[in-house]
C-alpha positions as CSV (number, residue, x, y, z in Angstrom):
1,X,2.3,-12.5,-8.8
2,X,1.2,-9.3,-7.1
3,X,-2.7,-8.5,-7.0
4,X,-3.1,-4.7,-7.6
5,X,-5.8,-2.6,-6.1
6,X,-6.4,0.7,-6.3
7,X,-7.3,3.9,-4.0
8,X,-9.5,5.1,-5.9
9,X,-11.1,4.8,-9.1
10,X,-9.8,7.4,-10.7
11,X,-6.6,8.6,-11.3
12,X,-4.1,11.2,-9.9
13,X,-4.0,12.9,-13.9
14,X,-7.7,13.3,-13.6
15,X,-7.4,15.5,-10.4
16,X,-8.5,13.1,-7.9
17,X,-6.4,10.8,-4.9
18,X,-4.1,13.5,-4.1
19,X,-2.3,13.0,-1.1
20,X,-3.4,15.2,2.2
21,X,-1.8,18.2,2.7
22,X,0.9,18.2,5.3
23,X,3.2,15.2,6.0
24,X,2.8,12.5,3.5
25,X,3.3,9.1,5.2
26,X,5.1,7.1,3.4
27,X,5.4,3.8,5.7
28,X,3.2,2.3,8.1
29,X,5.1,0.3,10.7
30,X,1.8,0.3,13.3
31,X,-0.1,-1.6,10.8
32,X,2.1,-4.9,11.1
33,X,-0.3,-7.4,12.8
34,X,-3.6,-5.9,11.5
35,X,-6.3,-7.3,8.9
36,X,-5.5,-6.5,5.3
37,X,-8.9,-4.8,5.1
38,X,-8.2,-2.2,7.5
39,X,-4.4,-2.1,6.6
40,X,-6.2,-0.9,2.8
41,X,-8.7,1.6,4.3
42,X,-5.9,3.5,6.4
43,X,-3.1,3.3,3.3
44,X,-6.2,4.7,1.2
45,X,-7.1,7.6,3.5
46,X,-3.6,8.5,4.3
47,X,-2.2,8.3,0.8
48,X,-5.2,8.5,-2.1
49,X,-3.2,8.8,-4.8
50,X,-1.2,5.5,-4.3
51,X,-1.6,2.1,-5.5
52,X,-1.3,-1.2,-3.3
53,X,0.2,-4.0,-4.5
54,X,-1.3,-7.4,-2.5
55,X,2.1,-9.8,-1.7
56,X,1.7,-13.4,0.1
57,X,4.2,-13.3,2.9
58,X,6.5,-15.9,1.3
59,X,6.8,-13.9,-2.0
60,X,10.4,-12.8,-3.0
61,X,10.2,-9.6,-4.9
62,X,13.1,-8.7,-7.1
63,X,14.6,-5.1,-6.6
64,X,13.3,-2.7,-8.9
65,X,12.2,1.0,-10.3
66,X,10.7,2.5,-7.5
67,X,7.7,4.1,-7.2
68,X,6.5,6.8,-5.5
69,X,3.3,5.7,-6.2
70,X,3.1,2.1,-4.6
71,X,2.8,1.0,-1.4
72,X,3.7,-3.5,-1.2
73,X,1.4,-4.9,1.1
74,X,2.9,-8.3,2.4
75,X,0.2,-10.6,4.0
76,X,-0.3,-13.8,5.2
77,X,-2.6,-16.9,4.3
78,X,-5.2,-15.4,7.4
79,X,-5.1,-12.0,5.5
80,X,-3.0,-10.2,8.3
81,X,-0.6,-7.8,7.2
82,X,3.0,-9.5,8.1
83,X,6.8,-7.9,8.2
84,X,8.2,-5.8,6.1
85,X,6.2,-2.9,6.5
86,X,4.2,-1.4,4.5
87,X,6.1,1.8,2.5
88,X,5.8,3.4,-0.3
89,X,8.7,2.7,-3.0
């Protein structure tokens, strides 16, 4: 079961956690390898108006809707994130 954590703690209808202007990122390949922590503080700044969804690096996630609005984190039992990369979808 996914843990969910937020940008910020408001949402995109009230205004706030738009995303930069300019290219969006929507995957972060460079982040494989690094703590969760920071992996969640550069996801945040990049992309304010998303949502992360916390995944152990076992975890099978069906296919389903996606969402322009999440970004799957997948990390390990020492909190580093671990392959795939996170993207949002």
């Amino acid at each position: 079961m996914p843990t969910i954590s937020r940008c910020t703690g408001r949402t995109v209808a009230d205004g706030i956690g738009r995303a930069m202007p300019g290219r969006v990122p929507t995957e972060w390949l460079d982040l494989v390898g690094k703590p969760y922590l920071v992996a969640h503080e550069v996801i945040c700044k990049e992309r304010p108006d998303v949502y992360i969804e916390e995944l152990g690096g076992a975890e099978h996630v069906p296919p389903g809707p996606r969402d322009e609005h999440r970004v799957r984190v997948f990390i390990n039992h020492l909190y580093l994130v671990v392959p795939p990369a996170p993207v949002v979808g």
